[in-house]
C-alpha positions as CSV (number, residue, x, y, z in Angstrom):
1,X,-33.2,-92.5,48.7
2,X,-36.1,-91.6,50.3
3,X,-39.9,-91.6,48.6
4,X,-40.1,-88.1,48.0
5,X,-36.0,-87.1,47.0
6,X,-36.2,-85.3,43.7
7,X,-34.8,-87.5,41.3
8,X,-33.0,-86.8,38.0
9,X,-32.3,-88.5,34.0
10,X,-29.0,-90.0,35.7
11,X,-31.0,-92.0,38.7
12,X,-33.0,-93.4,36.0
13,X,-30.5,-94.7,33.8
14,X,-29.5,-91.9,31.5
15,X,-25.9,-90.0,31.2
16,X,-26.5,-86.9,29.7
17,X,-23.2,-85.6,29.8
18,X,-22.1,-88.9,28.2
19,X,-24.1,-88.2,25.7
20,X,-23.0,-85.0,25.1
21,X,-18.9,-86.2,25.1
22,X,-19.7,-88.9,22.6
23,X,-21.0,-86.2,19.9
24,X,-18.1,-84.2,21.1
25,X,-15.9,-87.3,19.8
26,X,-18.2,-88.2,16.7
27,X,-17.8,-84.7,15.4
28,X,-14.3,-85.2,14.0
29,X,-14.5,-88.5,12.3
30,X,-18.0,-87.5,10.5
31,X,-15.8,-83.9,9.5
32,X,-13.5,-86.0,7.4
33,X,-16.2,-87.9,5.3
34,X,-17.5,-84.6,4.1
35,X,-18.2,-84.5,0.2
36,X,-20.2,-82.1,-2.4
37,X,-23.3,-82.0,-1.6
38,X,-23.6,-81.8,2.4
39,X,-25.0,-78.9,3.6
40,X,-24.5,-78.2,7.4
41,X,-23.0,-80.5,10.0
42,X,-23.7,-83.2,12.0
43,X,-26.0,-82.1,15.2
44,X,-29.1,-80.3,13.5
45,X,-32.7,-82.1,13.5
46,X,-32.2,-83.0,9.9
47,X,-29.4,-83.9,7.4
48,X,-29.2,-81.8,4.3
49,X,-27.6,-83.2,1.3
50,X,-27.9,-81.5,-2.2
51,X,-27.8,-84.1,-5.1
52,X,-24.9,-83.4,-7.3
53,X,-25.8,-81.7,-10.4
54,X,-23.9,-83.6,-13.1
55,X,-26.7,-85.9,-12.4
56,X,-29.1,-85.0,-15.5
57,X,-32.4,-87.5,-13.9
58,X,-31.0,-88.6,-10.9
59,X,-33.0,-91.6,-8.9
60,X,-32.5,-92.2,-5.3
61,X,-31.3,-95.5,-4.4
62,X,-31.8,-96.4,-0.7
63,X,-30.5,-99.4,1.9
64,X,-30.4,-100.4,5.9
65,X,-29.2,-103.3,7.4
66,X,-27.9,-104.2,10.9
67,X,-24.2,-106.4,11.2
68,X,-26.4,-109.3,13.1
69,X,-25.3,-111.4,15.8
70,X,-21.2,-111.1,14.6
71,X,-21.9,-108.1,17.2
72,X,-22.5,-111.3,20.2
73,X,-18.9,-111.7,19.0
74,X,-17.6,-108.2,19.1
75,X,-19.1,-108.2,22.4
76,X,-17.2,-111.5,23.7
77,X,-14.1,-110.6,22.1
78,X,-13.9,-106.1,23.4
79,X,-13.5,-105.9,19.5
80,X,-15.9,-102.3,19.0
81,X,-13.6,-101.3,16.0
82,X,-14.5,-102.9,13.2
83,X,-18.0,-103.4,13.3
84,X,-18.9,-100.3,12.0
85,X,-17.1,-100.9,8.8
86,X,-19.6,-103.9,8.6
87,X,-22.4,-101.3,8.9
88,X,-21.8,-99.4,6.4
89,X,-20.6,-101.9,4.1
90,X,-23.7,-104.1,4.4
91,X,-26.2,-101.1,2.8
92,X,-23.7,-99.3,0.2
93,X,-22.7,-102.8,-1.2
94,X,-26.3,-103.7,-1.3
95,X,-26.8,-99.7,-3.7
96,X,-24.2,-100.6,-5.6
97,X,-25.8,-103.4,-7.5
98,X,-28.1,-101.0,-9.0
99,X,-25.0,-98.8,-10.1
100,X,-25.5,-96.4,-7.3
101,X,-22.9,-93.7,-6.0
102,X,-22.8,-93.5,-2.3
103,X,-24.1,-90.3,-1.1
104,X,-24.8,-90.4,2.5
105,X,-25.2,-92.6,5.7
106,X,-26.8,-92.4,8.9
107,X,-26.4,-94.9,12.1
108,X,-28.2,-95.9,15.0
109,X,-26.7,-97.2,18.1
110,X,-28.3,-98.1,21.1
111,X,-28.0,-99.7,24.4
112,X,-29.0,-100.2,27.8
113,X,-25.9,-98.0,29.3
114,X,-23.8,-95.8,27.2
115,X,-19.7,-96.6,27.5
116,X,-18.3,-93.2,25.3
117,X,-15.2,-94.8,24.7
118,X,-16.9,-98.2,23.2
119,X,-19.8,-96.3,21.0
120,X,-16.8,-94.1,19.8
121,X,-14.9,-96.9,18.6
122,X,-18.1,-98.4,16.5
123,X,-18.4,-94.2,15.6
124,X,-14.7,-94.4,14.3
125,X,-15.4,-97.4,12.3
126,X,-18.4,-96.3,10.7
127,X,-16.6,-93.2,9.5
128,X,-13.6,-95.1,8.1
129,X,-16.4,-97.3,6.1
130,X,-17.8,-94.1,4.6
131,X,-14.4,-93.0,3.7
132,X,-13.9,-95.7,2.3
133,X,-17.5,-95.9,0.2
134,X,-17.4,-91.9,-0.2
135,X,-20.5,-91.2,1.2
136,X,-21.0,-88.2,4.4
137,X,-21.9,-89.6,7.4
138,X,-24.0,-87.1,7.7
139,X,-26.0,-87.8,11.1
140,X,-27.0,-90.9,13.5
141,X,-29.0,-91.7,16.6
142,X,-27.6,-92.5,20.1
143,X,-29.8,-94.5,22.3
144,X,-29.3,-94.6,26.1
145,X,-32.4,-97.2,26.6
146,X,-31.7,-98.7,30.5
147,X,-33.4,-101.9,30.7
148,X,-33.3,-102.6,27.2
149,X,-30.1,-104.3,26.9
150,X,-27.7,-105.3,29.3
151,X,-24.7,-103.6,30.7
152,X,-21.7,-103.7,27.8
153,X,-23.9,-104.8,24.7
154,X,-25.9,-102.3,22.4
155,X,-27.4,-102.9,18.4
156,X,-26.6,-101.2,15.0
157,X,-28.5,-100.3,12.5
158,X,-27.3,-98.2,9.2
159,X,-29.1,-96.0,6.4
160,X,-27.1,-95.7,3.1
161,X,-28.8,-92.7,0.5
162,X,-27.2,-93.1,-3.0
163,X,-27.8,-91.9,-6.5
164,X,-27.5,-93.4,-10.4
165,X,-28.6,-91.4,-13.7
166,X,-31.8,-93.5,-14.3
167,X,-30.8,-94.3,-17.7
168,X,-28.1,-96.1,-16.0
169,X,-29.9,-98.3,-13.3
170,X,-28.5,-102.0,-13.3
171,X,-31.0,-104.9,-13.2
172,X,-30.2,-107.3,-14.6
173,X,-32.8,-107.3,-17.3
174,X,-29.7,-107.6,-20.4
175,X,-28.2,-110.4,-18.8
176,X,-28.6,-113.7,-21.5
177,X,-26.4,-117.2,-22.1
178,X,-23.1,-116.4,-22.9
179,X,-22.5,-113.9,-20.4
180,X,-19.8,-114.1,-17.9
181,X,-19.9,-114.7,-14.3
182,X,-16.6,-112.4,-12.4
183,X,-15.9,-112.6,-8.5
184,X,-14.7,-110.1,-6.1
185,X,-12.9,-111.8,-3.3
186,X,-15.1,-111.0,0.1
187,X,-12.1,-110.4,3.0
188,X,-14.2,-113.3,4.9
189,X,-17.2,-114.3,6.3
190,X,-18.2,-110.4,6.2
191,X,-21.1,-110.1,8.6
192,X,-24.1,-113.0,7.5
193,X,-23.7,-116.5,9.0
194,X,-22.3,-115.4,11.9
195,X,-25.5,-117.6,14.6
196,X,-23.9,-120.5,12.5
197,X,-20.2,-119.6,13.2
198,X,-20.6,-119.0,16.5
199,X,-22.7,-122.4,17.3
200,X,-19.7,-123.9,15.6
201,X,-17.3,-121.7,18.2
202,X,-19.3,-123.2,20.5
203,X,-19.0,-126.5,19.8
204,X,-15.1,-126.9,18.9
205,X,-13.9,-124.1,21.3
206,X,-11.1,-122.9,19.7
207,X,-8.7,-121.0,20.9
208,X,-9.7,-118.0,19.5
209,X,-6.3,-116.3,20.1
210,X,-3.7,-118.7,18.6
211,X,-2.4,-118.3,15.2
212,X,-5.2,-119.6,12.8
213,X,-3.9,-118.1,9.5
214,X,-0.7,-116.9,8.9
215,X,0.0,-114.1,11.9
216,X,-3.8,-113.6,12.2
217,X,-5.6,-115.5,14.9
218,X,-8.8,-116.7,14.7
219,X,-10.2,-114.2,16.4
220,X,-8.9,-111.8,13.5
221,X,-10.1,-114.0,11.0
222,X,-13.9,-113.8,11.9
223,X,-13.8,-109.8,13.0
224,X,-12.1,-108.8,9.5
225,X,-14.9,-106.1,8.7
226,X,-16.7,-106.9,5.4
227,X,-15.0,-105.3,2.3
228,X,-16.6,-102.1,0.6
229,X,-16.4,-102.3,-3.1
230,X,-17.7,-99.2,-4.2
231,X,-15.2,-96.7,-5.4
232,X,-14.0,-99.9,-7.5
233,X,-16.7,-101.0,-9.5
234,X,-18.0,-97.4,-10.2
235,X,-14.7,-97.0,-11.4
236,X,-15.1,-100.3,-13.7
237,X,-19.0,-99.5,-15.1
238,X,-17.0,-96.1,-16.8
239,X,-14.7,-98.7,-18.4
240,X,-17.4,-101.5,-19.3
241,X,-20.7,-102.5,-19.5
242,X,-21.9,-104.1,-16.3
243,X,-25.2,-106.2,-17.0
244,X,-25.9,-107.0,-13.3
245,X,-24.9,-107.3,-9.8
246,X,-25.3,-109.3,-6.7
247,X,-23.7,-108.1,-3.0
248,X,-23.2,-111.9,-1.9
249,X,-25.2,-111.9,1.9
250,X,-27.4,-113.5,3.8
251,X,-28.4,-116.9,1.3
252,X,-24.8,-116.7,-0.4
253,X,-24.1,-117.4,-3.7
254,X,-27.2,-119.4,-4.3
255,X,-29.7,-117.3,-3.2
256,X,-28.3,-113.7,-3.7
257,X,-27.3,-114.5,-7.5
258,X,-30.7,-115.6,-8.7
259,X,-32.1,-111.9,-7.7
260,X,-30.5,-110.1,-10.4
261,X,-30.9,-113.3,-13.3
262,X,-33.8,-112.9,-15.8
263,X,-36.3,-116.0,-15.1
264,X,-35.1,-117.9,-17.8
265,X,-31.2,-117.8,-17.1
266,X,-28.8,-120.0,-14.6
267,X,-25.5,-119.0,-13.5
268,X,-23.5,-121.8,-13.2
269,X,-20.2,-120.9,-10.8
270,X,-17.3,-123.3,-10.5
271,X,-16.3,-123.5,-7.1
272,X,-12.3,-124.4,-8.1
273,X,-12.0,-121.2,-10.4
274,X,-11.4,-119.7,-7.0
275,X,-9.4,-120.2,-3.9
276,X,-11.3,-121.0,-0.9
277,X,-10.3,-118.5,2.2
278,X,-9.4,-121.2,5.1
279,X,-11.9,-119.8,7.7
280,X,-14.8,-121.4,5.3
281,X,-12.6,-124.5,5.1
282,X,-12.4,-124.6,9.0
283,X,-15.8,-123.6,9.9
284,X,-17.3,-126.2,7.1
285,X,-14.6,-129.2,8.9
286,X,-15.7,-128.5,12.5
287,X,-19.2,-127.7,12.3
288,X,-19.5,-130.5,9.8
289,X,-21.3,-128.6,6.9
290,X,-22.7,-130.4,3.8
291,X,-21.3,-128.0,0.8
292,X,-24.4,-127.2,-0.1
293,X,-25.3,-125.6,2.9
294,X,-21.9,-123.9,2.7
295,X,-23.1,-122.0,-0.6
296,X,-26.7,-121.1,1.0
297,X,-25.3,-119.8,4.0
298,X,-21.6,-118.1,4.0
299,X,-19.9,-116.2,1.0
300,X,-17.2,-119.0,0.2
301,X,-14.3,-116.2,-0.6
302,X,-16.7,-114.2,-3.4
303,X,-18.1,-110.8,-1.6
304,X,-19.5,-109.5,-5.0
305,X,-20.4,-110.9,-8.2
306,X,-20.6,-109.3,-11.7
307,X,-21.9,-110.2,-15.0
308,X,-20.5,-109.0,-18.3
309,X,-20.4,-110.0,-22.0
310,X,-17.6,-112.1,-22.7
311,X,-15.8,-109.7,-24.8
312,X,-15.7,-107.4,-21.9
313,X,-14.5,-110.1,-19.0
314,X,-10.9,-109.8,-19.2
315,X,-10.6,-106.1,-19.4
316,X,-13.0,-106.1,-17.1
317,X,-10.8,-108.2,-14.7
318,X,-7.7,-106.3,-15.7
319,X,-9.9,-102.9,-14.1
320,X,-10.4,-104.6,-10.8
321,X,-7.0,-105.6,-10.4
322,X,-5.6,-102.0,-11.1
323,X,-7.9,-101.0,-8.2
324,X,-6.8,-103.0,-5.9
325,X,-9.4,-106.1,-5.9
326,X,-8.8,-110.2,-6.4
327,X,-10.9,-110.8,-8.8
328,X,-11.9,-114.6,-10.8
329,X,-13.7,-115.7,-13.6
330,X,-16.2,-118.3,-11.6
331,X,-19.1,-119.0,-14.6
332,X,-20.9,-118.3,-17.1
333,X,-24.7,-117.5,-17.9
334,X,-26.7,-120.4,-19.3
335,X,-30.4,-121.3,-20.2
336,X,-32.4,-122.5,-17.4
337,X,-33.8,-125.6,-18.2
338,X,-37.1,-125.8,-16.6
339,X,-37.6,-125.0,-13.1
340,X,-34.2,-125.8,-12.2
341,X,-32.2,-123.7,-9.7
342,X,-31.0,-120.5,-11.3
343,X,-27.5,-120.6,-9.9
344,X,-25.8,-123.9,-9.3
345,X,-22.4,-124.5,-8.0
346,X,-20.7,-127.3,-9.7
């Protein structure tokens, strides 16, 4: 090409037209999360979304997050699928703690050279997540940044918009001793710990492809997209009265918990009151974890907790289970004495 040959967005990098036939797929998939309140489609500069009106004071309740480096493994592995459902999951679990509907969700995906048939496969999973959180996905941002990333890896982010009557916000503030400490079962390691898991990959190197559970491999085991409980437990706060919330992330049990206690409460889980999913058991045997480190990192089987009044735990449990969810009774609310740790897992 010679100094002066007119050049064009494709010699720098950019695929236009790639562009254009990604939308062309994303279109369908964001069609069938549709719900009340969207107004207009997916391509405009701005998302419209009308706030339902059985909401009498309606308070916004925002979230982002990212899926983190589980994406290094998505990228080792070709698995583009499921990662989206981590997206979504990550930021309308993280709502739901203050009693929030999911209303609406936008994504950003970018990398250094756009594959349509990979970023449509993150598209499709991002849609089945808001399906399954029933929220719109109701626009996004596609990236083509050359130089920025290399060739066959790209980065997520996620926006989650939802709503709660303001006289029914959950935070926590009602929690007291005698309370009662429920667990949802998480459908693994979800999408925090994953620079850990991988540096334990790294050091055992497994064969990610043999049987590791059951029929699933290993490989299986540590894509399963994290587990959206919203439709549940919105279900379960018209049945009871949930005092608080905690989406179990980053920090696990012992450092997500304590956000939703009043200072001068513990929760005090007991880690046999639930079964242990063997990917927690594996990763804590090769990478030679102390089990306290286990609890500050990785979910240990519980994806969300809940805290009710002990007159309220079992039919409390018996709502989760008639929606589908494993849930255990794994502690109890107690006085903190002193400056101790306000959750402990005994």
């Amino acid at each position: 090409m010679s100094q002066n040959s007119p050049l064009s967005y494709r010699d720098a990098g950019v695929d236009i037209d790639a562009g254009y036939a990604l939308v062309d797929r994303i279109k369908p998939l964001a069609r069938k999360t549709m719900r009340e309140g969207v107004l207009g489609g997916i391509g405009g500069f701005g998302a419209l979304f009308e706030v339902p009106k059985r909401y009498r004071e309606p308070v916004l309740v925002s979230g982002t997050d990212g899926v983190g480096t589980k994406l290094r493994l998505a990228f080792e592995l070709g698995r583009h699928d499921t990662v989206g459902q981590d997206l979504v999951a990550m930021s309308v679990n993280d709502i739901l703690v203050q009693g929030a509907e999911s209303l609406f969700f936008l994504d950003y995906f970018a990398c250094g050279k756009l594959h349509v048939d990979t970023a449509a496969a993150v598209v499709c999973g991002i849609a089945r997540g808001c399906e399954l959180a029933g929220c719109a996905l109701i626009g996004g941002e596609t990236a083509e940044m050359p130089g920025m990333y290399p060739d066959g890896e790209y980065d997520l982010a996620g926006f989650a918009v939802g709503v709660v009557e303001k006289s029914r916000i959950i935070d926590g503030s009602t929690i007291q001793p005698g309370d009662v400490v429920l667990g949802l079962a998480s459908s693994g390691a979800h999408s925090n710990g994953y620079s850990l898991v991988r540096k334990i990959i790294e050091r055992s190197q497994p064969d990610l492809n043999a049987p590791f559970d059951g029929e699933r491999t290993l490989a299986d085991v540590v894509m399963m997209p994290t587990r959206i409980y919203v439709r549940q437990v919105l279900q379960l706060m018209h049945k009871v009265n949930v005092k608080g919330m905690a989406h179990i992330t980053g920090g696990g049990l012992l450092e997500n918990v304590p956000r939703v206690l009043p200072d001068r409460t513990v929760a005090e889980l007991e880690k046999a009151a639930w079964p242990r999913p063997k990917l927690f058991d594996w990763l804590q045997a090769e990478g030679n974890v102390a089990e306290n480190e286990m609890h500050r990192v990785f979910n240990c089987g519980i994806g969300m907790v809940i805290v009710v009044a002990a007159a309220e735990a079992e039919p409390a449990m018996v709502e989760l289970k008639a929606a589908g969810e494993a849930v255990y009774r794994i502690g109890r609310i107690r006085a903190r004495q002193g400056d101790e740790a306000q959750t402990v897992v005994v």
